[in-house]
C-alpha positions as CSV (number, residue, x, y, z in Angstrom):
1,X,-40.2,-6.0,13.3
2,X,-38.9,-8.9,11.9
3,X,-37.6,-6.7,8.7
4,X,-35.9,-3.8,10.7
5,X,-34.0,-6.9,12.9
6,X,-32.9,-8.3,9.5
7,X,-32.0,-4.8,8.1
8,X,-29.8,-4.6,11.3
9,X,-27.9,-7.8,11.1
10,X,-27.3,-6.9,7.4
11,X,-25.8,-3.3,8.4
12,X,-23.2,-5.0,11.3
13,X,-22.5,-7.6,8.8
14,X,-21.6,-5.2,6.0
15,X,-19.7,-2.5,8.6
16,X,-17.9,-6.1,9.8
17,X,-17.0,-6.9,6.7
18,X,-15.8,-3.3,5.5
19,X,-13.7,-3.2,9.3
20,X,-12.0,-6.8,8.3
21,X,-11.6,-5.7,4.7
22,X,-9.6,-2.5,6.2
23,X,-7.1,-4.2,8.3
24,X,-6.6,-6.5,5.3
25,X,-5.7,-3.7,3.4
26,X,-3.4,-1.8,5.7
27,X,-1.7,-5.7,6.7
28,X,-1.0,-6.1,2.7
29,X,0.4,-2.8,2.6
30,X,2.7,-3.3,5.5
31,X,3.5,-6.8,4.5
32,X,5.1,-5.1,0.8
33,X,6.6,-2.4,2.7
34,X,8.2,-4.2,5.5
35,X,8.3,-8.2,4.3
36,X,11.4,-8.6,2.0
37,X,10.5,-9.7,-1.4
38,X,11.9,-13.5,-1.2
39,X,10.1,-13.9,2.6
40,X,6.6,-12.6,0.9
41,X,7.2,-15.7,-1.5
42,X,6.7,-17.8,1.4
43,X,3.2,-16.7,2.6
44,X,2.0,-17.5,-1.0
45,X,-1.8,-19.1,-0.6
46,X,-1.1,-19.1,3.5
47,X,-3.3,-16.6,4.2
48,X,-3.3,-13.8,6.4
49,X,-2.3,-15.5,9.2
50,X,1.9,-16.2,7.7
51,X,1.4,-12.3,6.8
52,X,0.4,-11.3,10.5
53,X,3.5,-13.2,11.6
54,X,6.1,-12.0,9.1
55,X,4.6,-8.3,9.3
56,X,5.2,-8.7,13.1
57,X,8.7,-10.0,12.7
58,X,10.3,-7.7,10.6
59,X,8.5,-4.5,12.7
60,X,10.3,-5.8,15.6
61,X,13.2,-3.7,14.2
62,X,11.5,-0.4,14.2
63,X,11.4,0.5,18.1
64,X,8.9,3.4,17.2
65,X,6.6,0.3,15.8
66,X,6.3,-2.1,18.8
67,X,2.3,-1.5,19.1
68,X,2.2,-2.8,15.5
69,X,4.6,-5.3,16.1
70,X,2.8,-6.4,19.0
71,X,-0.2,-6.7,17.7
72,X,0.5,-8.7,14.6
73,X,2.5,-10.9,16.6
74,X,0.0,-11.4,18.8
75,X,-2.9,-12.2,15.9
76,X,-0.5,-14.6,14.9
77,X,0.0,-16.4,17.8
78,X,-3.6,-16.9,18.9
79,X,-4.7,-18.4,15.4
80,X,-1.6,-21.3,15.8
81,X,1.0,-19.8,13.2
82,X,3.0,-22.0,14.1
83,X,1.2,-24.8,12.3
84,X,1.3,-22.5,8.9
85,X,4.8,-20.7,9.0
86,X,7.9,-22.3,8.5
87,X,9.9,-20.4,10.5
88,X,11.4,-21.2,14.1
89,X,10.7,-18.2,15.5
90,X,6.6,-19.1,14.8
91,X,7.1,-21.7,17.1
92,X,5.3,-21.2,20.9
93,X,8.5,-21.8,22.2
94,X,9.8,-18.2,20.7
95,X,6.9,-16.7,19.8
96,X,5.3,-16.4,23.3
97,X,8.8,-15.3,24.6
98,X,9.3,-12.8,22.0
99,X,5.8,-11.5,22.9
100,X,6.1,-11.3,26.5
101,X,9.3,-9.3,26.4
102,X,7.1,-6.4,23.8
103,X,4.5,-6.5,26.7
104,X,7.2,-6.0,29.7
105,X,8.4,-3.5,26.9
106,X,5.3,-1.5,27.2
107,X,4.7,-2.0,30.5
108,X,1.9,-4.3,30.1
109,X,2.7,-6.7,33.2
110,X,-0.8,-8.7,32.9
111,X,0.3,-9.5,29.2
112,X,4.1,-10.4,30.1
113,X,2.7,-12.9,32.5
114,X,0.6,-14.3,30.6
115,X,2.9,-15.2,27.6
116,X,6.1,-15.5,30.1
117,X,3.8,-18.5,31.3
118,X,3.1,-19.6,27.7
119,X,6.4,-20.2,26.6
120,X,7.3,-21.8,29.8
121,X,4.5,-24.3,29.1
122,X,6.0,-24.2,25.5
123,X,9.6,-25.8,26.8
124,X,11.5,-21.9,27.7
125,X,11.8,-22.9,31.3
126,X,14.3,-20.3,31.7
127,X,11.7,-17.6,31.4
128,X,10.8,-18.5,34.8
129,X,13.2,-15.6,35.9
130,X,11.5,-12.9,33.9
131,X,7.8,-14.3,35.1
132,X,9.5,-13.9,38.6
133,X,10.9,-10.4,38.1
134,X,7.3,-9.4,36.6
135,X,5.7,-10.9,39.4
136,X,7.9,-8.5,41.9
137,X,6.7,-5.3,39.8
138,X,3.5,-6.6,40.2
139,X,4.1,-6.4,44.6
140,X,3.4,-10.4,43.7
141,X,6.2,-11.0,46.6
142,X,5.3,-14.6,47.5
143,X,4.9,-15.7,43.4
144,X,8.5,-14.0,42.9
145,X,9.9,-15.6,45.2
146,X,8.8,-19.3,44.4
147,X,9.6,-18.5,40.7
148,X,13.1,-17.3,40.7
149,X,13.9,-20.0,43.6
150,X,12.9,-22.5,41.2
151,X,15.0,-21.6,38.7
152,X,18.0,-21.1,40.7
153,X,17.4,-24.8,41.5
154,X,17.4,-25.5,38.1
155,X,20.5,-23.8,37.4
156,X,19.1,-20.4,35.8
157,X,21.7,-17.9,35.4
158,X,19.3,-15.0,35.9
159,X,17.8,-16.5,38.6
160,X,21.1,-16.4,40.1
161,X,21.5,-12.9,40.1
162,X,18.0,-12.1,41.2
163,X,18.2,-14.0,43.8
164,X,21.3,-12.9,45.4
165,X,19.2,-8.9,45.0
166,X,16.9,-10.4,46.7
167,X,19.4,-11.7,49.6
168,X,21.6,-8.6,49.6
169,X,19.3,-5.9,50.2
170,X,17.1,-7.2,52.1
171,X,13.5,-7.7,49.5
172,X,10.6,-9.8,50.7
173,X,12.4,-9.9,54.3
174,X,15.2,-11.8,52.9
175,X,18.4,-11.5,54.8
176,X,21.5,-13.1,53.7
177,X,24.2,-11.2,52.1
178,X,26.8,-14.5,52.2
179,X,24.0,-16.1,50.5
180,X,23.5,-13.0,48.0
181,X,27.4,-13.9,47.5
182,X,27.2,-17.3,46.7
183,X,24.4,-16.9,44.3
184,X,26.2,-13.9,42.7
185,X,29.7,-16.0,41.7
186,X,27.4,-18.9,40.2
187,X,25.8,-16.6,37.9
188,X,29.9,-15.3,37.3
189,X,30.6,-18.1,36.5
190,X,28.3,-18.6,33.8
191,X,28.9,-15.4,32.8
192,X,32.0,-14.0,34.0
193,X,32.3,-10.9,30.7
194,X,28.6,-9.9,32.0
195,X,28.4,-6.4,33.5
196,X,25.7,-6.7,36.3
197,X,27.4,-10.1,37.1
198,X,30.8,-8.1,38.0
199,X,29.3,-5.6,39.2
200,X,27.5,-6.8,41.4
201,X,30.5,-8.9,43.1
202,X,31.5,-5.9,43.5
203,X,29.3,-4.9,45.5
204,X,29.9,-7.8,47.4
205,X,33.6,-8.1,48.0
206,X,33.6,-4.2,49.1
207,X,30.9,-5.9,51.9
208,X,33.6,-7.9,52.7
209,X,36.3,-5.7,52.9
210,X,38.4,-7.2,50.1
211,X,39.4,-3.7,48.0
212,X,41.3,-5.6,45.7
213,X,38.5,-7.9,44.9
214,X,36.4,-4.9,44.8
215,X,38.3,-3.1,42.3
216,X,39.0,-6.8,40.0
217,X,35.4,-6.6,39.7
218,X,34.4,-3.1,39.3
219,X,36.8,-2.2,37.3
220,X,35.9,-5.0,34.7
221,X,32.2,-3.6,34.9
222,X,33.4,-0.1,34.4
223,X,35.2,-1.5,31.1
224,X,32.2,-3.6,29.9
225,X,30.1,-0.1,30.4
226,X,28.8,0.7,34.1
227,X,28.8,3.9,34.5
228,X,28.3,3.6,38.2
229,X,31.0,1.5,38.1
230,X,33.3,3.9,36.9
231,X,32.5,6.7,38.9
232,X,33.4,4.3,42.0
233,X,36.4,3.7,40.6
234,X,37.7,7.3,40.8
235,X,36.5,8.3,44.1
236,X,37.7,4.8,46.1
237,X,39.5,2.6,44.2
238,X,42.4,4.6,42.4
239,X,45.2,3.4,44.4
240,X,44.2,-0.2,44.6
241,X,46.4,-2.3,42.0
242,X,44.9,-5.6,40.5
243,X,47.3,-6.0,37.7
244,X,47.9,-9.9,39.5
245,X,44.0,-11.2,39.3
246,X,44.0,-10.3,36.1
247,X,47.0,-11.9,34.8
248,X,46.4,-15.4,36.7
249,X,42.8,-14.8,35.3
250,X,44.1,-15.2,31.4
251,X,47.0,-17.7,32.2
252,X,44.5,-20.1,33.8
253,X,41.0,-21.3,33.2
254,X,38.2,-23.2,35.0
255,X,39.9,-26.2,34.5
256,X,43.3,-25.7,36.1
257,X,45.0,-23.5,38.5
258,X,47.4,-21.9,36.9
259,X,49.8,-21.7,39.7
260,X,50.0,-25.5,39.2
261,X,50.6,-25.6,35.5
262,X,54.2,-26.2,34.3
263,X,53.2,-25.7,30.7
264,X,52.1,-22.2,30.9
265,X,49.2,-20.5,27.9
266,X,46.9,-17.8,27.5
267,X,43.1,-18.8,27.6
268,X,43.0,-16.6,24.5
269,X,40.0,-18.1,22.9
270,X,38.0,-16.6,26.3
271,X,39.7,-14.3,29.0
272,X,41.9,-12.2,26.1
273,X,39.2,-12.9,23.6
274,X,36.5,-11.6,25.4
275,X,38.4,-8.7,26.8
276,X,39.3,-7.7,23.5
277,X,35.9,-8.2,22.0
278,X,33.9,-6.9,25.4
279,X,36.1,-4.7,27.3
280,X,38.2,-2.8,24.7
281,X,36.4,-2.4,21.4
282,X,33.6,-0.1,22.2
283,X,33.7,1.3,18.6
284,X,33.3,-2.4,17.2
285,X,36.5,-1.1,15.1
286,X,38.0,-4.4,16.0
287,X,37.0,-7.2,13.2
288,X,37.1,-11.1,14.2
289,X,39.1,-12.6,11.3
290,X,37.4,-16.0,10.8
291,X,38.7,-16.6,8.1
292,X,42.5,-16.8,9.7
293,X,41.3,-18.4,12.3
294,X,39.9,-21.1,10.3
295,X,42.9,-21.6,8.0
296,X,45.1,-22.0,11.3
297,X,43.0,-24.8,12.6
298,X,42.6,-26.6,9.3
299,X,46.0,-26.4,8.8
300,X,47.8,-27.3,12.1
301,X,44.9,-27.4,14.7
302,X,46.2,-24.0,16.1
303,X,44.0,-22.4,19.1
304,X,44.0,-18.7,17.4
305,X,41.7,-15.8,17.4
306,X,42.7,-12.3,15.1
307,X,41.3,-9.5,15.0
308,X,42.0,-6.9,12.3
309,X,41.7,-2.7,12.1
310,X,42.8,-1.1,9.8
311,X,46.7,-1.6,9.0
312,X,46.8,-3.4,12.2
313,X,46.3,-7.1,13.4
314,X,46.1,-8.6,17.0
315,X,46.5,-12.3,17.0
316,X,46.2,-14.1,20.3
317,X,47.4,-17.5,20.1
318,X,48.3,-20.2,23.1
319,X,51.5,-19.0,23.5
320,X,52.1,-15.5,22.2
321,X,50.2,-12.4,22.1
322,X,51.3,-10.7,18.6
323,X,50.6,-7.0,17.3
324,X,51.3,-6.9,13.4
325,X,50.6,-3.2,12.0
326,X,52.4,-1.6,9.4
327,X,53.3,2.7,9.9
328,X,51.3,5.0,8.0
329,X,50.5,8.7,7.9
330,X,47.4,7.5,8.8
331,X,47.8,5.9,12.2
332,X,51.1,7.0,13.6
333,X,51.1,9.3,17.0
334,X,48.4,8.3,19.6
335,X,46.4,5.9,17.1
336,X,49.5,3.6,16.8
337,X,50.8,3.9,20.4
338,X,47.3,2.8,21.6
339,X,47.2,-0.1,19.4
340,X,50.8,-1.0,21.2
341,X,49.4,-0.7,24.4
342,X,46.1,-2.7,24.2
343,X,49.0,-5.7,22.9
344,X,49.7,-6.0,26.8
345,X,46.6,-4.2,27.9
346,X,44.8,-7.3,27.4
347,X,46.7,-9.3,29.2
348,X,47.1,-6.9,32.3
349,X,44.3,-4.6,31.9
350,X,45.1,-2.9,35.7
351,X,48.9,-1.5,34.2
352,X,49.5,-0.4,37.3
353,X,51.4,-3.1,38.5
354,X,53.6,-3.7,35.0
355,X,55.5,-0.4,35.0
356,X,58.4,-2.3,33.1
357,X,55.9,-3.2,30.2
358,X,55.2,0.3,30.1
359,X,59.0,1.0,29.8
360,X,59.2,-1.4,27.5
361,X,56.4,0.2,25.2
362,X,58.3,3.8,25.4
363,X,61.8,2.3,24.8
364,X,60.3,0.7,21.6
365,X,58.5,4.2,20.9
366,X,61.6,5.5,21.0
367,X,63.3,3.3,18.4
368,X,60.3,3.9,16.0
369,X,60.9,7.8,16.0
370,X,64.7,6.9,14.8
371,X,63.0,5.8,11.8
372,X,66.0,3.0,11.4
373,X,65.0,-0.6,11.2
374,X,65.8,-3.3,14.6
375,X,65.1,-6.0,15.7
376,X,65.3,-7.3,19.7
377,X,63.8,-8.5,22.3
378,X,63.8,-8.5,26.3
379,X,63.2,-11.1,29.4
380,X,60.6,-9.4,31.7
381,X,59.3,-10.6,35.2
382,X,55.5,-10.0,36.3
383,X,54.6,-11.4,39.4
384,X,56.9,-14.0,39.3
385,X,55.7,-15.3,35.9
386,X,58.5,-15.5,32.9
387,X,57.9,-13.7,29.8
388,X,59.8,-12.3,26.7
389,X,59.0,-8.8,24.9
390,X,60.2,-9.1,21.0
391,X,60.0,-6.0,18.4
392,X,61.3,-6.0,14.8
393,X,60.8,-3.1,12.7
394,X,61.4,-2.8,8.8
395,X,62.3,0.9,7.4
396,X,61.5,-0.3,4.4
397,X,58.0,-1.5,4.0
398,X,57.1,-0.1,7.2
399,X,56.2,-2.9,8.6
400,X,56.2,-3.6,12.6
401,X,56.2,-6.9,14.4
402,X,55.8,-7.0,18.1
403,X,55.2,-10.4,20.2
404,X,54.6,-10.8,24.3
405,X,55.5,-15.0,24.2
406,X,54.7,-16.5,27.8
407,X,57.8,-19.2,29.0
């Protein structure tokens, strides 16, 4: 008896063994395949454990490999990697979050709340949001509730907005819409380039009553991607002009009203920036020029953001919005007249309120098509704010210069 119980244990121990040597074997060959060559360096005499995590890492970029990724990630977080790898994202902190969001991924809700909870133990107290929207999934009402309140108290963005669904239609018995309001604007105004944040101000200012408010904020979601946004656009909100909001919006900031302010500049490096970057480049054709930007602070301490495509460069700087672009076979017609238009679009993005910017875009159209260098420039009034229009053209080099300068 003794002998066939020995035999036994001898047979799981050699299947064991042949199973661990296995997953070895297809772990090295992933690590070669996906690890680049200089990261493998760095697992050198750590083991399997470094490879797990690096494996796991670099899988996270495949979307038809999340199982794998998952899993390696996993092994490497329950055997410490974070003591072995030198990498930040080994750490608990990112680790367990990075985990949890796979699990959500895969609709695994017992997994996301267990890691959700480990990297808020870890220091990721903002991961209290997520824990509290899995708990919801989960028909957890009382445990989402207690989680997303605490991190609205602590100032959590996402809690913010899932609180104010919870107020506004009416979850958990929760009835508050003003209070669905008030959460709503504080996660705006962490946030205020965020789609489901304007959007869902929307939502709230149509409550109200306020169209114009309505259409400020849904038509800023509609240009950051909503599609629901956009289809409410054309069937309520055609005739509604906000071409005002949006104007005050770039000439002032969080800091001062702009109806107060003598000394009047664009928040380029945020309202215009972001528009550009957020609201009008879905192609990413648009390329931030750090370099510029750099050389003009080190040099003079300007405030200046470019952005380059092709022959053409926007620069948005304190006081002037400039287009510099240079005609080519290439983007004369439509291409060029849109890259005139977003100049001022930027700044106005509802144009229907600046039907003399739009005159002024055709009359310098029209001066382009006479193929004759010019130079001039034109005083225009929007909403009671001063500004000047200035376009110089050379025939020769085909060079074009157009400025929208704020007085």
């Amino acid at each position: 008896m003794k002998s066939i119980l020995l035999f036994l244990v001898l047979v799981f121990s050699l299947l064991n063994s042949k199973e661990t040597e296995q997953k070895q074997s297809i772990l090295d060959k992933q690590f070669v395949r996906y690890v680049p060559q200089d990261i493998q360096k760095k697992c050198d005499g750590l083991g399997q454990v470094c490879k797990s995590f690096y494996v796991g890492y670099y899988l996270l970029d495949y979307r038809y490999k999340i199982d794998d990724s998952l899993k390696y990630l996993m092994e490497a977080y329950e055997n410490n990697a974070s003591k072995i790898v030198d990498n930040m994202e080994a750490k608990p902190y990112y680790l367990a979050t990075t985990i949890a969001g796979l699990c959500e991924q895969k609709r695994d809700l017992k997994c996301a709340v267990k890691y959700f909870k480990l990297a808020i133990n870890a220091g990721n107290e903002r991961m209290i949001c997520s824990l509290g929207n899995i708990y919801q999934q989960q028909g957890e009402v009382k445990k989402a509730i207690n989680a997303v309140k605490k991190g609205a108290s602590k100032g959590f963005p996402q809690c913010y907005t899932d609180l104010g669904m919870y107020y506004f239609n009416y979850e958990f018995g929760m009835v508050d819409k003003e209070m669905a309001g008030k959460f709503w604007k504080l996660a705006y105004e962490d946030n205020s380039y965020g789609v489901i944040e304007n959007y869902n101000l929307g939502v709230y200012y149509e409550y109200k009553h306020d169209r114009v408010k309505t259409k400020h904020y849904t038509l800023k979601a509609a240009l950051l991607g909503e599609k629901d946004a956009h289809r409410y656009l054309k069937t309520h909100l055609q005739n509604i002009v906000t071409t005002k909001i949006f104007l005050e919006e770039a000439l002032g900031s969080k800091y001062w009203d702009v109806k107060k302010k003598k000394d009047r500049e664009f928040s380029n490096v945020y309202d215009l920036y972001y528009r550009l970057k957020k609201m009008y480049n879905e192609d990413n054709r648009w390329v931030e020029d750090h370099k510029y930007q750099d050389r003009r602070w080190d040099k003079n301490r300007d405030n200046v953001v470019k952005f380059d495509k092709g022959f053409s460069s926007l620069i948005l700087e304190d006081k002037r919005l400039i287009l510099q672009t240079k005609l080519t076979s290439r983007n004369r017609g439509e291409v060029f007249s849109d890259d005139i238009e977003l100049l001022y679009k930027v700044l106005f993005v509802d144009l229907g309120g600046v039907r003399n910017v739009v005159n002024l875009h055709h009359e310098l159209i029209g001066r382009l098509l006479q193929k004759k260098s010019f130079e001039y420039s034109r005083k225009f009034i929007v909403y009671g704010y001063d500004f000047v229009w200035y376009a110089k053209y050379d025939s020769r080099t085909k060079e074009l210069n157009v400025k929208i300068k704020v007085l």
